[in-house]
VOPAGU-2260 file (C-alpha; in pm, 1 decimal, decimal comma):
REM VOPAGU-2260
SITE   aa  ch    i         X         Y         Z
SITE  UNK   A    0    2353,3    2570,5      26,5
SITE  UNK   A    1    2139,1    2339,5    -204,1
SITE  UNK   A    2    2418,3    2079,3    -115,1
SITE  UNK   A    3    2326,5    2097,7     209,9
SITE  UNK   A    4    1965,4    2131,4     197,4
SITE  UNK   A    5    1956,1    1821,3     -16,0
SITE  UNK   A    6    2161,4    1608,3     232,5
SITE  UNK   A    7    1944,7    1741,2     512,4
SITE  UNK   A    8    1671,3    1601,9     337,1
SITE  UNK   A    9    1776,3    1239,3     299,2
SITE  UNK   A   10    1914,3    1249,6     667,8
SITE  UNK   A   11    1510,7    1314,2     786,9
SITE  UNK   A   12    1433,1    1041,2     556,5
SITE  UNK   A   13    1669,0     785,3     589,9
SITE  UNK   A   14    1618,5     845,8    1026,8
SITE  UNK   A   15    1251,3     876,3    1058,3
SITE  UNK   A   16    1111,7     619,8     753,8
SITE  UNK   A   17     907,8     365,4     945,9
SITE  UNK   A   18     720,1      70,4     781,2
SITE  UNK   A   19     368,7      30,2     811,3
SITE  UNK   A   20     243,4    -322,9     991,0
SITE  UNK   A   21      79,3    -588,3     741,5
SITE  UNK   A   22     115,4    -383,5     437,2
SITE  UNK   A   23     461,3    -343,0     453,1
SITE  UNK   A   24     504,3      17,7     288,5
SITE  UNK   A   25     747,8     290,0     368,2
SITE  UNK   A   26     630,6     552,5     557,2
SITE  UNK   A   27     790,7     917,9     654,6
SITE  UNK   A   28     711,1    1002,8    1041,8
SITE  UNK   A   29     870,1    1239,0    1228,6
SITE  UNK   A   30     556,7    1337,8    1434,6
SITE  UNK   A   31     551,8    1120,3    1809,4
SITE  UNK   A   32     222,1    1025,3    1972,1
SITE  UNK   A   33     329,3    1278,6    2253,7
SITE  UNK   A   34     289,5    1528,6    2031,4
SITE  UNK   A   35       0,5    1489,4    1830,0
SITE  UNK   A   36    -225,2    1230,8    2101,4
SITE  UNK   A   37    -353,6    1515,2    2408,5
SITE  UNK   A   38    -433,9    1709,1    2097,2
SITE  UNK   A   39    -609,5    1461,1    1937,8
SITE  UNK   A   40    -829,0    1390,1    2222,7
SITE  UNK   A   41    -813,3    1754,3    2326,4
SITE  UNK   A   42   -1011,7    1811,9    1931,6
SITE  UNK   A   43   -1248,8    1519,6    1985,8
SITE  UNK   A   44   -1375,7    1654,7    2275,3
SITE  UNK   A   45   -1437,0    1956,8    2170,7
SITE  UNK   A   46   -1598,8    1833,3    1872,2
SITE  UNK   A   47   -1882,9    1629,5    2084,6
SITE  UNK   A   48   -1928,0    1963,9    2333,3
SITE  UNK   A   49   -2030,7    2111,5    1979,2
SITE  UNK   A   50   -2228,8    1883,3    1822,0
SITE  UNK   A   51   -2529,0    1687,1    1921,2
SITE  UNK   A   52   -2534,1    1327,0    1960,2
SITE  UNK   A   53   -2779,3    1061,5    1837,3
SITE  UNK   A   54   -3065,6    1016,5    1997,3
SITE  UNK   A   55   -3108,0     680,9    1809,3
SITE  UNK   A   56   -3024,5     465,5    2110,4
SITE  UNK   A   57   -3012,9     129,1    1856,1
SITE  UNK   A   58   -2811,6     327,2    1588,8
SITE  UNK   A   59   -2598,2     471,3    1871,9
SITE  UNK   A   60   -2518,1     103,4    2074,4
SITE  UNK   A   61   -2518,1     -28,2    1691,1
SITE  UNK   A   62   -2189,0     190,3    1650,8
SITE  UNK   A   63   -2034,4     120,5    1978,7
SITE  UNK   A   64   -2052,2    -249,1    1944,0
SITE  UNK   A   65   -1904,5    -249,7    1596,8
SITE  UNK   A   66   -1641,5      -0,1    1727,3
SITE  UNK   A   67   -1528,4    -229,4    2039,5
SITE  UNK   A   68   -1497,7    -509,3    1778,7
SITE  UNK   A   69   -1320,0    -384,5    1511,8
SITE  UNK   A   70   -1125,7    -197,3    1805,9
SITE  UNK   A   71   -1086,4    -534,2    1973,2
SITE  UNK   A   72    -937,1    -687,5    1652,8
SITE  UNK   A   73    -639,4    -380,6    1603,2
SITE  UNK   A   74    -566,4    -389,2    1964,5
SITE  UNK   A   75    -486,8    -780,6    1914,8
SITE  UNK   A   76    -321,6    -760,3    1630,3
SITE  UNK   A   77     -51,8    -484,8    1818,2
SITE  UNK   A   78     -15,9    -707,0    2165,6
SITE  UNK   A   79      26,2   -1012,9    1951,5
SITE  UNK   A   80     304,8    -835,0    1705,1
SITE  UNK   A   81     536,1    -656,3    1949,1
SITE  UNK   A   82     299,7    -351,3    1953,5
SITE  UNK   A   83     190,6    -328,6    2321,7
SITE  UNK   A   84     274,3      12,1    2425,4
SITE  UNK   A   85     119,1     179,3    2119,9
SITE  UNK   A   86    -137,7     -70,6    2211,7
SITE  UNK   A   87    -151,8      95,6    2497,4
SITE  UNK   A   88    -181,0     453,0    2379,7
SITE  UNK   A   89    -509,3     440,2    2210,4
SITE  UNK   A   90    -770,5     536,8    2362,9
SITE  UNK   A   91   -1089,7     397,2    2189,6
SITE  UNK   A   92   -1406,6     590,4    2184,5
SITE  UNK   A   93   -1737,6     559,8    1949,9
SITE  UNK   A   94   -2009,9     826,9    1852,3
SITE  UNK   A   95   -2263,8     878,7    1598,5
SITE  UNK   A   96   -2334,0    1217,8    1525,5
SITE  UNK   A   97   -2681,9    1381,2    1439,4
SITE  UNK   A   98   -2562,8    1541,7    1076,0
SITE  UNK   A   99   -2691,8    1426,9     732,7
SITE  UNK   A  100   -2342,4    1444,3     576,8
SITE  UNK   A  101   -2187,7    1133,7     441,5
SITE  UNK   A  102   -1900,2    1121,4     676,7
SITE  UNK   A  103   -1730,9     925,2     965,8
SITE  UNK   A  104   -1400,1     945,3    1068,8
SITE  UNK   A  105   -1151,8     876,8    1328,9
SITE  UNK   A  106    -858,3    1091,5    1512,0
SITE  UNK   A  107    -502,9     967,4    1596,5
SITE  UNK   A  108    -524,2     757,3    1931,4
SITE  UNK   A  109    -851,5     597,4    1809,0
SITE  UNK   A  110   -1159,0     850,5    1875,4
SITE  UNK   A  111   -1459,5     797,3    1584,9
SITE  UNK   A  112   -1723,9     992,4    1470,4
SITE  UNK   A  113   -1994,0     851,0    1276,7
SITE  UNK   A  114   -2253,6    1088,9    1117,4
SITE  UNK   A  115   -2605,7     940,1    1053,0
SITE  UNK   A  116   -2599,2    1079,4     716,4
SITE  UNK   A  117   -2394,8     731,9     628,8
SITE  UNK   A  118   -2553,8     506,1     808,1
SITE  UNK   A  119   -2812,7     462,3     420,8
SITE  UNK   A  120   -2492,9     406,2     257,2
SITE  UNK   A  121   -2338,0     123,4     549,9
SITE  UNK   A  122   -2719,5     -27,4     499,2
SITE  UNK   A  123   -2612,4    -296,9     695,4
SITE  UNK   A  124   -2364,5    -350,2    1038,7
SITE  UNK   A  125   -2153,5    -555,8     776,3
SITE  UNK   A  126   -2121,5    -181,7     631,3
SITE  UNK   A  127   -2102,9     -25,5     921,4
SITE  UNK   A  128   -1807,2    -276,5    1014,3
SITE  UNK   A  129   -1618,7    -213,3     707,9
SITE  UNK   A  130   -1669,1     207,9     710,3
SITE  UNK   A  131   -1530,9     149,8    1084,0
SITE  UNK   A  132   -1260,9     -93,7     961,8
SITE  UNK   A  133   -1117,2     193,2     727,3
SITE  UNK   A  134   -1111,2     478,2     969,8
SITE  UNK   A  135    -931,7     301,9    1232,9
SITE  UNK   A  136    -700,7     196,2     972,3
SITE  UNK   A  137    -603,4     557,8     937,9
SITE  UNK   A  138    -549,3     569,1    1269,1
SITE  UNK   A  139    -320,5     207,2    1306,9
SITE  UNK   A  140    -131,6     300,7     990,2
SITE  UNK   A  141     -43,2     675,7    1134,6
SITE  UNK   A  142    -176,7     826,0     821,3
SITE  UNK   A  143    -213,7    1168,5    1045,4
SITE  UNK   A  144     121,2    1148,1    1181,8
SITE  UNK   A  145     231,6    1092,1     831,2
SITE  UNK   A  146      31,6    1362,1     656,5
SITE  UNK   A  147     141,5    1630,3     929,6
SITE  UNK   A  148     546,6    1532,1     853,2
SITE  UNK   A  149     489,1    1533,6     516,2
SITE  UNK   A  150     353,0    1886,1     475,7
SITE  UNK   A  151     635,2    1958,7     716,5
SITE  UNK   A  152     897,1    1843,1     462,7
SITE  UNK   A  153     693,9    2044,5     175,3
SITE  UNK   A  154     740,8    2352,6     361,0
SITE  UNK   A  155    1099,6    2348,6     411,8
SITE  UNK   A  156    1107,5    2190,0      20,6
SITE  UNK   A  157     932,1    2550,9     -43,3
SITE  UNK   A  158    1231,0    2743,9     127,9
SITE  UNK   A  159    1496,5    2576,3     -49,6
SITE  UNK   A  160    1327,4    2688,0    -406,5
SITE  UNK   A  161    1293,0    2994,8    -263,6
SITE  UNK   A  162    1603,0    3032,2    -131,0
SITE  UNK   A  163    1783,2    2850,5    -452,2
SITE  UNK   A  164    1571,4    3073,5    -673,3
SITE  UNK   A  165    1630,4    3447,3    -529,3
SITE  UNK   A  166    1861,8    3603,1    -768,1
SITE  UNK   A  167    1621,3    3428,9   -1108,5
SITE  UNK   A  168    1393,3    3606,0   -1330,8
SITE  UNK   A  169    1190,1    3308,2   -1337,3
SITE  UNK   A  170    1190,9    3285,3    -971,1
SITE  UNK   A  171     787,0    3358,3    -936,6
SITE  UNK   A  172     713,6    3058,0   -1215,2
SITE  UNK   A  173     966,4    2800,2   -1024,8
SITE  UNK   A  174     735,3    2866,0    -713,4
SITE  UNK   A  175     420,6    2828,9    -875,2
SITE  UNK   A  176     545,6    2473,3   -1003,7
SITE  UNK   A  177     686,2    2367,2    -701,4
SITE  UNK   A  178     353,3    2463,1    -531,5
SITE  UNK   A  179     140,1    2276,1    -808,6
SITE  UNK   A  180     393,9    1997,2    -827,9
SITE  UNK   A  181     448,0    1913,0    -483,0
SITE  UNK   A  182      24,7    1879,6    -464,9
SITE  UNK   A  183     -46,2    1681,7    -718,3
SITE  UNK   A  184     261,9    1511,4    -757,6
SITE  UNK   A  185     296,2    1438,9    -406,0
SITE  UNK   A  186       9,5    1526,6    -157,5
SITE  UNK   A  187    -286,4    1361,8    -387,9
SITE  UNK   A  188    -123,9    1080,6    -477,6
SITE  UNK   A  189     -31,6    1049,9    -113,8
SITE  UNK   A  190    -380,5    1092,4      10,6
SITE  UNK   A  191    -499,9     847,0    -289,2
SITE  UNK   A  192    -192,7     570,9    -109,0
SITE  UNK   A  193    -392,8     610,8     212,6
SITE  UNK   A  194    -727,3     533,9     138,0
SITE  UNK   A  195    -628,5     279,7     -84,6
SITE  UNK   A  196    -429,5     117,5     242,2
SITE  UNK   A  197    -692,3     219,1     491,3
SITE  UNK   A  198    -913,3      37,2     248,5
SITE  UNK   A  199    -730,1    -295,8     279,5
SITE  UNK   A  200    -642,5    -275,0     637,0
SITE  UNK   A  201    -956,8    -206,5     723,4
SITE  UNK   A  202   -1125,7    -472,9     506,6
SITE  UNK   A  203    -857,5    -704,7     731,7
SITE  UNK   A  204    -976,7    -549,5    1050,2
SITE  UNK   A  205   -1316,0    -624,9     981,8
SITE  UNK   A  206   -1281,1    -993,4     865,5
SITE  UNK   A  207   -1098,7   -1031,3    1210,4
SITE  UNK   A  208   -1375,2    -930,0    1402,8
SITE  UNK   A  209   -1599,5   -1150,9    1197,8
SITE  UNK   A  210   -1752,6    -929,7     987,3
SITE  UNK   A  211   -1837,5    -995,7     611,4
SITE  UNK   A  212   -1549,8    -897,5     405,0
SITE  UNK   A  213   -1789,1    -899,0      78,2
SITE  UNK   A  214   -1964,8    -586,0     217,1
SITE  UNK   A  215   -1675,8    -362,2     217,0
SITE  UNK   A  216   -1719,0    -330,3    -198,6
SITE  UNK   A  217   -2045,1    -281,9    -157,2
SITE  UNK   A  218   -2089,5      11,6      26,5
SITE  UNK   A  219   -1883,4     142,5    -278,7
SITE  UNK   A  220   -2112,0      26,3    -483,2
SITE  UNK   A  221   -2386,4     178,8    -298,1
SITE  UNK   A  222   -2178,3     536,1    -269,1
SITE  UNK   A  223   -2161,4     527,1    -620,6
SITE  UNK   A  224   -2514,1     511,9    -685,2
SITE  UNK   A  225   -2600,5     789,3    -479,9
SITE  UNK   A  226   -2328,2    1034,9    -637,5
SITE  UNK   A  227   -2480,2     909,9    -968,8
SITE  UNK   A  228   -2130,5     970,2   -1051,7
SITE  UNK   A  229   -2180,6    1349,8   -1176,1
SITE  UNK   A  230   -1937,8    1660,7   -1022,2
SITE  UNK   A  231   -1681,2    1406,8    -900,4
SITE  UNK   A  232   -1307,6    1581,9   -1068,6
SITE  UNK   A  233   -1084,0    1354,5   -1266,1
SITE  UNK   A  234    -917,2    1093,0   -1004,9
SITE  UNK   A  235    -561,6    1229,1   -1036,0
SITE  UNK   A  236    -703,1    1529,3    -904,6
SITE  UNK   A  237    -884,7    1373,9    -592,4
SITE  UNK   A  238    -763,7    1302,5    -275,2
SITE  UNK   A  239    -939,9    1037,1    -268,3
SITE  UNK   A  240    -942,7     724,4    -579,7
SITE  UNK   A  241   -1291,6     688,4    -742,4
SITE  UNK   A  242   -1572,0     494,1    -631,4
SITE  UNK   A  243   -1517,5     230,5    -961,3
SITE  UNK   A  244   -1126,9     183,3    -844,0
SITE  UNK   A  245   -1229,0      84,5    -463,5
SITE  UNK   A  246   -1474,2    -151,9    -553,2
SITE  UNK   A  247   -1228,1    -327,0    -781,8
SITE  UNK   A  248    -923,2    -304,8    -494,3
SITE  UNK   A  249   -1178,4    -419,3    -224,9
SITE  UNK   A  250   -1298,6    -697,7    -428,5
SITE  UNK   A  251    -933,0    -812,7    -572,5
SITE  UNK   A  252    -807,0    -787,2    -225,3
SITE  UNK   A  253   -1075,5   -1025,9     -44,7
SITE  UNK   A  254    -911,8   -1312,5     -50,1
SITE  UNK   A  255    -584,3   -1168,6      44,0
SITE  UNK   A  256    -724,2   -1011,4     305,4
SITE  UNK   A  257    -907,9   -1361,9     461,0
SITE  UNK   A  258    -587,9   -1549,8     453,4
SITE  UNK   A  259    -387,1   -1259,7     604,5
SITE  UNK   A  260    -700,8   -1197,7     912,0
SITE  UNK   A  261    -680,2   -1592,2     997,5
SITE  UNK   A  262    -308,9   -1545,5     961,6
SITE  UNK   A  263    -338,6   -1228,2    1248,2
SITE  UNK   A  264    -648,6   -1315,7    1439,2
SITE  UNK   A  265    -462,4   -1493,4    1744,9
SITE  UNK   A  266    -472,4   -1436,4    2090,2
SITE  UNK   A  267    -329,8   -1103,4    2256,3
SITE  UNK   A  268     -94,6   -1132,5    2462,0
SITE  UNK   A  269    -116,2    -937,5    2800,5
């Protein structure tokens, strides 16, 4: 039986690992935009019925332009690389969002949400740009889609230890560890890979649609001031890599990132 589970695994993984455009890494995806897209925009629209818009018609047209841009940029890199009907599949909308929290984000198939509450921290549409640049990364690089198979895999990973387990005294403590070694050895780290990659796609993205790549540390910079870094758990812990780690990738990566956006920003093809 473990026999078999194993090789079950390494079938899924060997059949559905993809590779990520311009970064190149491996990624597990088992999870097709038929599946996940109508309820993608199915969420976002239920999300705007519920929540109330900006009234801020500058701050609202601010978004939108810097959305179509960076928007404009992804959907030319895709018809230019082979990418056309995924190209085709998104469906790009922009909001901002009356709500104080420091948030934006952005739902397989290309639907953002930006929350005034970061607008302080973007200071600038160069920060705006590069906060815009990273969630639509998300979205190019499938990190949902990716995320969903994933925790897909961990579940049936939790019914072979259970099932491999049944008949041993220590069968409660081999759970726990699975459980508390499949999150932090797996799912953080994981989370930590994708903001690290949305962070350098999206500082592409941005230089594409002719936005200041030298901003995108800064709004780091500028986060990190305003958590005066107190509460914030140890990074291994985090979803998410510190403030002091993505100011030093962003600002490593710059020049990387210009050669690879004049390298990318050509013509779409129809």
């Amino acid at each position: 039986m473990k026999k078999i589970i194993a090789l079950s695994f390494l079938a899924v993984f060997l059949v559905q690992c993809s590779t990520v455009p311009i970064t190149g890494r491996k990624r597990l995806n088992f999870v097709s935009d038929s599946q996940i897209l109508p309820a993608s925009f199915a969420q976002y629209k239920g999300f705007l019925a519920e929540n109330k818009l900006s009234t801020n018609t500058t701050k609202t047209n601010q978004i939108k332009r810097v959305g179509k841009n960076i928007s404009a940029a992804v959907d030319r890199f895709m018809r230019a690389n082979g990418m056309k009907a995924e190209a085709d599949s998104y469906k790009w909308e922009f909001n901002l969002v009356e709500d104080e929290t420091l948030n934006a984000w952005c739902l397989p198939g290309g639907k953002v949400v930006f929350y005034t509450g970061i607008l302080p921290i973007c200071a600038n549409e160069d920060g705006i740009a590069s906060v815009m640049g990273h969630e639509v990364a998300h979205a190019f690089a499938k990190h949902g889609q990716e995320r969903m198979s994933t925790g897909q895999l961990q579940q049936l990973g939790g019914m072979a230890v259970a099932l491999g387990t049944q008949n041993n005294k220590n069968a409660n403590m081999w759970n726990m560890a699975y459980g508390l070694g499949t999150q932090v050895g797996v799912m953080l780290p994981f989370s930590r890979s994708h903001e690290t990659e949305a962070d350098k796609l999206g500082l592409v993205f941005m230089i594409m649609a002719g936005y200041n790549g030298e901003e995108a540390a800064e709004v780091w910079v500028r986060m990190s001031q305003r958590a005066g870094g107190a509460g914030a758990p140890p990074e291994f812990m985090s979803t998410h890599p510190s403030n002091q780690t993505r100011i030093q990738t962003l600002r490593n990566f710059l020049p990387e990132a210009k050669k690879l956006a004049a390298k990318y920003n050509v013509p779409a093809s129809k």
